[in-house]
N, CA, C and O atoms as a GROMACS GRO file, in nm:
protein
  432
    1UNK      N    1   4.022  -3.365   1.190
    1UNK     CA    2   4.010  -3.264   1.293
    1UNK      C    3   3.864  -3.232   1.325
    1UNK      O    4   3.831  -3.156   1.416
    2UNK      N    5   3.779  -3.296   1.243
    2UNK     CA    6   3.636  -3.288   1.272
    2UNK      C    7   3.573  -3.311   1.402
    2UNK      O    8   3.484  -3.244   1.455
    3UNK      N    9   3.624  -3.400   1.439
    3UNK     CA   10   3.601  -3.471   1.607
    3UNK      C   11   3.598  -3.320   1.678
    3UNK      O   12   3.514  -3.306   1.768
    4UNK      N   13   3.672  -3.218   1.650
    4UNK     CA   14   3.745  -3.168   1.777
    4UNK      C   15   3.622  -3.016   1.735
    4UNK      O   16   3.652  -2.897   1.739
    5UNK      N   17   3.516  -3.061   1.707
    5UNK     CA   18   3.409  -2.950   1.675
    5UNK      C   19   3.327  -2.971   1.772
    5UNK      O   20   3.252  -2.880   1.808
    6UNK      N   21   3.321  -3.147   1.861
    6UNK     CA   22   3.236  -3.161   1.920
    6UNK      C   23   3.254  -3.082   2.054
    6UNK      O   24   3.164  -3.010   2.094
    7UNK      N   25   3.358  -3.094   2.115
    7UNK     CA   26   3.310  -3.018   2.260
    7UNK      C   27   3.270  -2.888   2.240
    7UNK      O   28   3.223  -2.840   2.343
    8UNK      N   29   3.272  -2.788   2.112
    8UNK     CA   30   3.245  -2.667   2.116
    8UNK      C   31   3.105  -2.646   2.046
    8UNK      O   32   3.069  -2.541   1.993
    9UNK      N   33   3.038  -2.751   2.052
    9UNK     CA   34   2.876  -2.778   2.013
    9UNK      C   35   2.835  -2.801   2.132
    9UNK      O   36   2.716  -2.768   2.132
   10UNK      N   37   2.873  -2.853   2.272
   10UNK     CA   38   2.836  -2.904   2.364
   10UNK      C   39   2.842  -2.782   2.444
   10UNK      O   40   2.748  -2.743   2.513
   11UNK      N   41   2.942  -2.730   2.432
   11UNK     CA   42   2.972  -2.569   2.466
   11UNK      C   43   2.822  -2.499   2.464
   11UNK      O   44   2.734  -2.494   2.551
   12UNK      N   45   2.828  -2.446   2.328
   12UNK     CA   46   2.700  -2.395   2.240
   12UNK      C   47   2.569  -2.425   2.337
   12UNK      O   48   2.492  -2.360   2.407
   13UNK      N   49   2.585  -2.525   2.310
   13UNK     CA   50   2.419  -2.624   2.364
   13UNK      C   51   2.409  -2.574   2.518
   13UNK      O   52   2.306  -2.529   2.567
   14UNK      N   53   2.535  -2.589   2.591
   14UNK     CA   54   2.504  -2.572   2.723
   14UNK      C   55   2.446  -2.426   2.698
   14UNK      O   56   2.327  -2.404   2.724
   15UNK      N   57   2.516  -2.338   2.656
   15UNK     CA   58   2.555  -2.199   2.701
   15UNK      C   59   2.405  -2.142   2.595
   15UNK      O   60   2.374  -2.024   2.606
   16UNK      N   61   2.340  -2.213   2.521
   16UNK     CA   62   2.227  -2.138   2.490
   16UNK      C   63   2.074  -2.238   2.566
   16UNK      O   64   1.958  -2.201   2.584
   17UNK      N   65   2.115  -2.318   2.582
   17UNK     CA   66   2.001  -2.387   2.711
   17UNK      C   67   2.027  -2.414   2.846
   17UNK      O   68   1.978  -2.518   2.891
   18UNK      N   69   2.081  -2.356   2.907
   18UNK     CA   70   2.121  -2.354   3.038
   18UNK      C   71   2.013  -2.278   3.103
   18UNK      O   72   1.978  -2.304   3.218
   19UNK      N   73   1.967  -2.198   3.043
   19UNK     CA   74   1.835  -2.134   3.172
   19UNK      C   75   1.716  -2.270   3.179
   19UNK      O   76   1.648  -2.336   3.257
   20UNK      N   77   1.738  -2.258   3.084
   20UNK     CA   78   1.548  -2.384   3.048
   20UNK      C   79   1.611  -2.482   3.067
   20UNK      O   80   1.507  -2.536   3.028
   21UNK      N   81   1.706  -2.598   3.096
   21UNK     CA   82   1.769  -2.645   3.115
   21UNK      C   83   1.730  -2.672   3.317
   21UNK      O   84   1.682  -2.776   3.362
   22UNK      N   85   1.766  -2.552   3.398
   22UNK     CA   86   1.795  -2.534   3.540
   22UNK      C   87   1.646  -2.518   3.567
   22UNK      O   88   1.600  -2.601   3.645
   23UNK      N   89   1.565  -2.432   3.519
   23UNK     CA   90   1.447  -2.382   3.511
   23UNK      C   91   1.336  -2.463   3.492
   23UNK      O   92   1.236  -2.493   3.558
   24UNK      N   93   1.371  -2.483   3.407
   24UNK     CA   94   1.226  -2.661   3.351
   24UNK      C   95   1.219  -2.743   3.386
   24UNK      O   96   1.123  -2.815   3.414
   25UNK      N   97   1.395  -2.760   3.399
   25UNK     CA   98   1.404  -2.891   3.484
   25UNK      C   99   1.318  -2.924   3.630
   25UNK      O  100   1.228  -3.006   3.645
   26UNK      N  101   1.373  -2.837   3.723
   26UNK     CA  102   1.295  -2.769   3.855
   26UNK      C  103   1.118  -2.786   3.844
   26UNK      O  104   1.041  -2.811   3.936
   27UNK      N  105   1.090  -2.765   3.713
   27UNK     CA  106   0.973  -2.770   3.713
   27UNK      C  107   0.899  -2.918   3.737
   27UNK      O  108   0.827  -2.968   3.823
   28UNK      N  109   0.968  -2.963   3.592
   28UNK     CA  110   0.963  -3.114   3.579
   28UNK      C  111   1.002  -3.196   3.719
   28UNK      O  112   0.909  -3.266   3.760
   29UNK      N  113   1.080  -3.198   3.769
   29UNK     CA  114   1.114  -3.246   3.888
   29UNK      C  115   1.004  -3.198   4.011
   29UNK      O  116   0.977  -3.277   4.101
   30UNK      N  117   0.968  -3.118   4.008
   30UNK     CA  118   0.840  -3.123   4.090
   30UNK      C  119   0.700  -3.170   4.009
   30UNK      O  120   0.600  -3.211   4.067
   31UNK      N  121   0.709  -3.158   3.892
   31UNK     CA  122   0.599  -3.190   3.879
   31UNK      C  123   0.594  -3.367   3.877
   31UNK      O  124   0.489  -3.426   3.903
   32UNK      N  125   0.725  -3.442   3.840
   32UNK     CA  126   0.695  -3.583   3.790
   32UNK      C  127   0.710  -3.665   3.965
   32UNK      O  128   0.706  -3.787   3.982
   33UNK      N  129   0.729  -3.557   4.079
   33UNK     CA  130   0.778  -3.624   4.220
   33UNK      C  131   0.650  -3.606   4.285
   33UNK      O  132   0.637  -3.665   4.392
   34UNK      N  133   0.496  -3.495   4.217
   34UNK     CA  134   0.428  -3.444   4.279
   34UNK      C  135   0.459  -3.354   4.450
   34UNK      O  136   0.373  -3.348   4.537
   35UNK      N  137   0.562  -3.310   4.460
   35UNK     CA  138   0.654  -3.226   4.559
   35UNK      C  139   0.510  -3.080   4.531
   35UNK      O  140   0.510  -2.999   4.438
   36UNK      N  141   0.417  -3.090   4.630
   36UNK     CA  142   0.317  -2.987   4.677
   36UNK      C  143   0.409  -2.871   4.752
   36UNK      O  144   0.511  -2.897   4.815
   37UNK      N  145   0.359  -2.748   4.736
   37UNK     CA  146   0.438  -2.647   4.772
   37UNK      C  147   0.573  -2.628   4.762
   37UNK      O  148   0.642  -2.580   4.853
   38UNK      N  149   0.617  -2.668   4.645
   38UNK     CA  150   0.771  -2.629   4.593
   38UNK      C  151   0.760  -2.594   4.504
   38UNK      O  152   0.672  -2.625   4.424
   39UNK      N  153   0.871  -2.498   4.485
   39UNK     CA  154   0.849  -2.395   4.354
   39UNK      C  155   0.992  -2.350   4.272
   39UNK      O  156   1.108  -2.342   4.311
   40UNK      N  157   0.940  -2.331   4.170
   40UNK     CA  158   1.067  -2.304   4.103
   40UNK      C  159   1.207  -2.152   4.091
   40UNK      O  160   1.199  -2.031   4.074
   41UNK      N  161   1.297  -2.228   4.108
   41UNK     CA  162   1.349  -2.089   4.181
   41UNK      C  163   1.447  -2.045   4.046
   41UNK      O  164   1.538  -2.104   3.987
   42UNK      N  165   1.378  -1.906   4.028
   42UNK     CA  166   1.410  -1.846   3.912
   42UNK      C  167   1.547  -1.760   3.919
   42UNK      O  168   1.540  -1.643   3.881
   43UNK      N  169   1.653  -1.802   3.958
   43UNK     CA  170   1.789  -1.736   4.032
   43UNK      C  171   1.853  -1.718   3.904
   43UNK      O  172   1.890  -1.601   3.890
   44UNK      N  173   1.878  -1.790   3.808
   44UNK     CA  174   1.961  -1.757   3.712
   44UNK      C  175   1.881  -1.638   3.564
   44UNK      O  176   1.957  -1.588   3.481
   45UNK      N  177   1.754  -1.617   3.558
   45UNK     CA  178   1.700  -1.537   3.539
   45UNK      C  179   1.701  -1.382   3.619
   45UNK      O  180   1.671  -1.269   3.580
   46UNK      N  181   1.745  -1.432   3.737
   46UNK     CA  182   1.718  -1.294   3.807
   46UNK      C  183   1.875  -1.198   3.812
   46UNK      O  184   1.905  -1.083   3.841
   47UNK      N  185   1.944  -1.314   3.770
   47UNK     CA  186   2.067  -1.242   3.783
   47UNK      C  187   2.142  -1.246   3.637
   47UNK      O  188   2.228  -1.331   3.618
   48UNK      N  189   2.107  -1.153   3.534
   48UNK     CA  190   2.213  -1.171   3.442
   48UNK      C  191   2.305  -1.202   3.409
   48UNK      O  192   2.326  -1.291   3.327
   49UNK      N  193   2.425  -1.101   3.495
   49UNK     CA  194   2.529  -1.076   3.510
   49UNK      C  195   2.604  -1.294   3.535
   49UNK      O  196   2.674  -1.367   3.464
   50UNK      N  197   2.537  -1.314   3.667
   50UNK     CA  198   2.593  -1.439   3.645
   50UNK      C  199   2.556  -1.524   3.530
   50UNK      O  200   2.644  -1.602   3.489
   51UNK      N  201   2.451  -1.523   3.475
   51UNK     CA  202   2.440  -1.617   3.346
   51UNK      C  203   2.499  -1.576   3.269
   51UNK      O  204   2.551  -1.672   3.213
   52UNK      N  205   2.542  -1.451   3.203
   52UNK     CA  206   2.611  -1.437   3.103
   52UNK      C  207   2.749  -1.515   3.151
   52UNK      O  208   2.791  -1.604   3.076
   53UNK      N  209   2.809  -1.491   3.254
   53UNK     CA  210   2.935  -1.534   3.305
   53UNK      C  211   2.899  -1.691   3.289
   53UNK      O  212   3.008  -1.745   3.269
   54UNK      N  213   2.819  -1.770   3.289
   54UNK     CA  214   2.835  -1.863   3.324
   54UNK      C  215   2.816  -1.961   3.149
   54UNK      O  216   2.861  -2.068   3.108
   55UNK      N  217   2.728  -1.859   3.092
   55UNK     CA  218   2.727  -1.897   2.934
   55UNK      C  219   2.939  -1.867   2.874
   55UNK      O  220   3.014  -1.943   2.812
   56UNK      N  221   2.955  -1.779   2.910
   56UNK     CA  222   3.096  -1.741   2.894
   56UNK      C  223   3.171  -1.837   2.913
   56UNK      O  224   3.242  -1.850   2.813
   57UNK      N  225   3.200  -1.927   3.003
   57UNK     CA  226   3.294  -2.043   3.096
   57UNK      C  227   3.218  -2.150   3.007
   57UNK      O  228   3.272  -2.261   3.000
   58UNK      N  229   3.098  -2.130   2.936
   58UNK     CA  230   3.066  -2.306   2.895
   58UNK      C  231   3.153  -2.321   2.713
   58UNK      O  232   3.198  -2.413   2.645
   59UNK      N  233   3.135  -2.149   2.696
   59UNK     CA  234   3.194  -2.114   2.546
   59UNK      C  235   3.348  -2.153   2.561
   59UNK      O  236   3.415  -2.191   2.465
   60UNK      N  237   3.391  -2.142   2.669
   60UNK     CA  238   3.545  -2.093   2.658
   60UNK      C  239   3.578  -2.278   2.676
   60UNK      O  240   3.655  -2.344   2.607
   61UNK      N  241   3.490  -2.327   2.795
   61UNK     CA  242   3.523  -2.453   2.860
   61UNK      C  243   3.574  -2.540   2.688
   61UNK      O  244   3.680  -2.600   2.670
   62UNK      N  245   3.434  -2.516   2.557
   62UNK     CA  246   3.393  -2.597   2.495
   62UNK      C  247   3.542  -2.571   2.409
   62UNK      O  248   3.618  -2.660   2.369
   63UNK      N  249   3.556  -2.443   2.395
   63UNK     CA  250   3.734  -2.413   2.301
   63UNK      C  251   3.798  -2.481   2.356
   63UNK      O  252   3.799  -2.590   2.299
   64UNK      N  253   3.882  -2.477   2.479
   64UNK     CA  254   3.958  -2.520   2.552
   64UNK      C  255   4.003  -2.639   2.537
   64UNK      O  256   4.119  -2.679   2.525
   65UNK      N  257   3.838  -2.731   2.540
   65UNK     CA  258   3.852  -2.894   2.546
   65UNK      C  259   3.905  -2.941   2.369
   65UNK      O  260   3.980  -3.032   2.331
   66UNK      N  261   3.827  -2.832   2.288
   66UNK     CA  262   3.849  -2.886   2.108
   66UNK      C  263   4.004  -2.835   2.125
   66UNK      O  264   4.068  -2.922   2.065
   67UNK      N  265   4.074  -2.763   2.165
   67UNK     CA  266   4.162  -2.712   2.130
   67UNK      C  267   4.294  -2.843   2.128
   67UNK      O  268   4.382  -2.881   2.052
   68UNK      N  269   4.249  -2.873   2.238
   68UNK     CA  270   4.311  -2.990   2.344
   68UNK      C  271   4.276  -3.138   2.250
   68UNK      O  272   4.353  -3.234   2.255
   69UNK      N  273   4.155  -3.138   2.169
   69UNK     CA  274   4.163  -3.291   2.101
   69UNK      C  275   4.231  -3.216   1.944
   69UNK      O  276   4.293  -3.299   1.877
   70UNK      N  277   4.228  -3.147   1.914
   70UNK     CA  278   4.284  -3.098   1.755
   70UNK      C  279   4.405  -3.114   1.787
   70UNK      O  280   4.476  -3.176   1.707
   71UNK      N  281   4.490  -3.042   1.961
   71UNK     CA  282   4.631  -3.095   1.967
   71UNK      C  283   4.651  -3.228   1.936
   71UNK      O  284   4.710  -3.262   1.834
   72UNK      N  285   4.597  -3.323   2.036
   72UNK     CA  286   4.616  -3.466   2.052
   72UNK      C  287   4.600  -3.531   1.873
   72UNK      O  288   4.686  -3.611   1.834
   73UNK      N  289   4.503  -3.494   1.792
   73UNK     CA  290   4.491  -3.545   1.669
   73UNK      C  291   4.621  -3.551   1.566
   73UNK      O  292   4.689  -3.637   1.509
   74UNK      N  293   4.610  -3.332   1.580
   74UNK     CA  294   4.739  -3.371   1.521
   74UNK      C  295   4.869  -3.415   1.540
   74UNK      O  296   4.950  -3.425   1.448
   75UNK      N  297   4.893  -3.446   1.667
   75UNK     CA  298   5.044  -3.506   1.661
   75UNK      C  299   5.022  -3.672   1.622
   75UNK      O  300   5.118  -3.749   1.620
   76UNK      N  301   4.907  -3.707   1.598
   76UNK     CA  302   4.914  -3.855   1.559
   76UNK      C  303   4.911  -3.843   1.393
   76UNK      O  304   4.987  -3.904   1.318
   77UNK      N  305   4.822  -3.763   1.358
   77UNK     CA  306   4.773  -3.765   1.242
   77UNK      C  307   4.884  -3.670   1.129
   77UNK      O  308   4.896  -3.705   1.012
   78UNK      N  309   4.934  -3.588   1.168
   78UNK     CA  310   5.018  -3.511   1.034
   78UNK      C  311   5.135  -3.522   1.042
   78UNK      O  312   5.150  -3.551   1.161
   79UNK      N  313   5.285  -3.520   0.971
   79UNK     CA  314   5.351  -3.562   0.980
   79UNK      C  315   5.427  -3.429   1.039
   79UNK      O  316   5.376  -3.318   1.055
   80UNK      N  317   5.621  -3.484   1.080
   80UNK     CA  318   5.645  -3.422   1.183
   80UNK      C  319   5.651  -3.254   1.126
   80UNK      O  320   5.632  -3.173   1.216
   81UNK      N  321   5.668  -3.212   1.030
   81UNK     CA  322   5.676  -3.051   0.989
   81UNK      C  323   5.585  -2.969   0.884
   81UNK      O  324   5.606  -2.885   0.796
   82UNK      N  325   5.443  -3.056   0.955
   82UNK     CA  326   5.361  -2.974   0.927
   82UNK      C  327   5.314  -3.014   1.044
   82UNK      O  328   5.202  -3.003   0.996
   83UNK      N  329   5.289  -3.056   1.174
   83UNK     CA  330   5.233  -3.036   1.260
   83UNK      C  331   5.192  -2.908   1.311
   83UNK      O  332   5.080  -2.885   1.355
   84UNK      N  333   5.323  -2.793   1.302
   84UNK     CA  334   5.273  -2.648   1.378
   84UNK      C  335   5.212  -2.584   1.283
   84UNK      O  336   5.142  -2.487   1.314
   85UNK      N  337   5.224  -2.621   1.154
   85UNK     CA  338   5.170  -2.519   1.028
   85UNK      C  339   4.974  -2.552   1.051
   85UNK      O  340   4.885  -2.467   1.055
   86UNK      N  341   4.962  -2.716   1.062
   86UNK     CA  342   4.836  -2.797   1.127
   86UNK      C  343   4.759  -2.684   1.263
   86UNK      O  344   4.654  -2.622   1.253
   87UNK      N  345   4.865  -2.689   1.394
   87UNK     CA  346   4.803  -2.689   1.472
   87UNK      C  347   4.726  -2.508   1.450
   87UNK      O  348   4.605  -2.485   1.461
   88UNK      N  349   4.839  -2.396   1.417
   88UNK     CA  350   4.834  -2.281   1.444
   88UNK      C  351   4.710  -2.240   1.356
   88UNK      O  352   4.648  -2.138   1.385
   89UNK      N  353   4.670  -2.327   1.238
   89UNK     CA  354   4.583  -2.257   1.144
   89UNK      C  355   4.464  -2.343   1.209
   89UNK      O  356   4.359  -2.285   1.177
   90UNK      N  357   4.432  -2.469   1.295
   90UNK     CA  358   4.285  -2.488   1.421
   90UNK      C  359   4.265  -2.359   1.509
   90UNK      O  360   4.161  -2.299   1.538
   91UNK      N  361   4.435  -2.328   1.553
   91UNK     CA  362   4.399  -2.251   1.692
   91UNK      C  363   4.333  -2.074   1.659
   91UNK      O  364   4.259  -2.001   1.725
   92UNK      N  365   4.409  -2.056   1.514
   92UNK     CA  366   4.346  -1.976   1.446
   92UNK      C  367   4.175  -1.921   1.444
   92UNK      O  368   4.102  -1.836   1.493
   93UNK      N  369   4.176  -2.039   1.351
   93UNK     CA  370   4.022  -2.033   1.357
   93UNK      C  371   3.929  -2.074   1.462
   93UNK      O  372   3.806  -2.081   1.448
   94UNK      N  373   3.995  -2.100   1.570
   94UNK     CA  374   3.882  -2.132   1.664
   94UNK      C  375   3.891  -2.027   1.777
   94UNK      O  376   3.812  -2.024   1.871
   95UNK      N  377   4.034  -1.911   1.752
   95UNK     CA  378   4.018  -1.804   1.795
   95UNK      C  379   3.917  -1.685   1.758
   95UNK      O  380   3.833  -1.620   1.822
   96UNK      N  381   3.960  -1.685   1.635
   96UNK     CA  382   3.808  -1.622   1.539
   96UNK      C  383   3.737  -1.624   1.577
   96UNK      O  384   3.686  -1.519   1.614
   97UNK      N  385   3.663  -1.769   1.601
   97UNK     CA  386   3.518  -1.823   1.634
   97UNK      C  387   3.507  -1.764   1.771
   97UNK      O  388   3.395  -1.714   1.770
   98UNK      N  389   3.550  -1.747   1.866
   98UNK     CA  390   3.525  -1.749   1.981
   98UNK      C  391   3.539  -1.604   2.018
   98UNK      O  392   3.499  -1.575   2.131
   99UNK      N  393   3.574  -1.535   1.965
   99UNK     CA  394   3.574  -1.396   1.962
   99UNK      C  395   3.488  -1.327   1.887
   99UNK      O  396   3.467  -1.216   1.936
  100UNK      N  397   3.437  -1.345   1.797
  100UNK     CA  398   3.306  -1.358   1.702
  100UNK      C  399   3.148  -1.420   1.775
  100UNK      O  400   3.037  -1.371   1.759
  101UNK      N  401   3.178  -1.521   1.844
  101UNK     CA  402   3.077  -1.561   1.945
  101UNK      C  403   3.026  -1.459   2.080
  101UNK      O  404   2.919  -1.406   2.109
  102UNK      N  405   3.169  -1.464   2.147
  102UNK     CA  406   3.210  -1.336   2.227
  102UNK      C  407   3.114  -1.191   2.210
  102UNK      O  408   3.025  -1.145   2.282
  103UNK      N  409   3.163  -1.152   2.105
  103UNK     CA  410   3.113  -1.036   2.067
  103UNK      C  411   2.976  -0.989   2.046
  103UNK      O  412   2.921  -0.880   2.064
  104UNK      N  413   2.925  -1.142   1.989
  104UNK     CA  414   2.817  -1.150   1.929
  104UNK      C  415   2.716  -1.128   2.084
  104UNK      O  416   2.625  -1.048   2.104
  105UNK      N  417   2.768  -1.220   2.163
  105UNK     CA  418   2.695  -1.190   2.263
  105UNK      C  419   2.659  -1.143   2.407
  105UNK      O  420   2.587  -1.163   2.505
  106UNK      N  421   2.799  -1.033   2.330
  106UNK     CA  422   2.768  -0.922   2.435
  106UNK      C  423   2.740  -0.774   2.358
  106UNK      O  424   2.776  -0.662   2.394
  107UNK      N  425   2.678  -0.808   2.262
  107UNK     CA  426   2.627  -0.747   2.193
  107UNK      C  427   2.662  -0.582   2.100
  107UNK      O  428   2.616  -0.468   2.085
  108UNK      N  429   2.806  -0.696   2.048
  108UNK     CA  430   2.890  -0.579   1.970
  108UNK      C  431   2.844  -0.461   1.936
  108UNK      O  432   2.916  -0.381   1.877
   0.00000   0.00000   0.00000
């Protein structure tokens, strides 16, 4: 079930480099095109409210997708009557996690 950690690292990654990510990039892209008088447009800095929302959708995106390969695993991998005992104690803990994340950063 290890596999199914990865989309919620990719999650993570987006949702804590997504400004510098949009931001640097912009930079870099003008700077490696030499693009004179273009500038970097600081929109997702200026608006909280949407970055938090948008860090939110990359957290939830990244559950969503693990949730979805821990299903697919276990119906190959455990046998037929422990499958729900399998699935409910992933969906468990990756409810935890994500509500614990949640919290964390909206600043319980």
């Amino acid at each position: 079930m290890a596999h199914s950690l990865i989309p919620i690292v990719i999650g993570y990654v987006f949702a804590h480099y997504i400004t510098f990510l949009v931001e640097r990039g912009q930079q870099t892209i003008i700077d490696l095109f030499r693009l004179e008088g273009a500038q970097v447009s600081y929109v997702l800095s200026m608006h909280p409210p949407v970055l938090a929302t948008i860090k939110v959708a990359c957290v939830v995106a990244g559950h969503i997708a693990a949730v979805v390969a821990a299903h697919d695993r276990a119906l190959r991998v455990l046998p037929a009557g422990h499958q729900l005992t399998g699935q409910l104690t992933m969906m468990l803990a990756m409810v935890g996690y994500t509500f614990t994340g949640l919290y964390l950063l909206f600043g319980g």
